[in-house]
N, C-alpha and C positions, 0 to 999 in steps of 0.2 A: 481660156477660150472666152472671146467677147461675142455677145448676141446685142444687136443693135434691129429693136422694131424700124419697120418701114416710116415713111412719112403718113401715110393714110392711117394706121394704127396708133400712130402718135395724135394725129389728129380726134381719135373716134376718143382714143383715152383720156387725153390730157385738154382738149380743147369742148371738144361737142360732147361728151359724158352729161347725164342730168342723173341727179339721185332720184330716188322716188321719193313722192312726199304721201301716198298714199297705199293702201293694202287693199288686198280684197278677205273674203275669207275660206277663197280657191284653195281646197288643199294642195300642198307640195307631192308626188307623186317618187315612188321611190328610183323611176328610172331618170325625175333630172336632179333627186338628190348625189345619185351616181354619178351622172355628168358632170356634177359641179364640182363634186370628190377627186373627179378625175382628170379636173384640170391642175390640182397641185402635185 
């Protein structure tokens, strides 16, 4: 089975994406450490 992203998601990822060059010192809360778990 092949999964092929949209054009707009290609774009957000691969094109418009910026890294962070900065932090705060907001803590992380455990409801989007789960979110983030729960995307792999």
């Amino acid at each position: 089975m092949s999964l092929v992203l949209d054009p707009a998601a290609q774009d957000l990822l691969f094109r418009e994406a910026r890294t962070a060059n900065t932090f705060t010192d907001e803590p992380v809360t455990d409801e989007q450490v789960q979110a983030i778990y729960d995307l792999v």
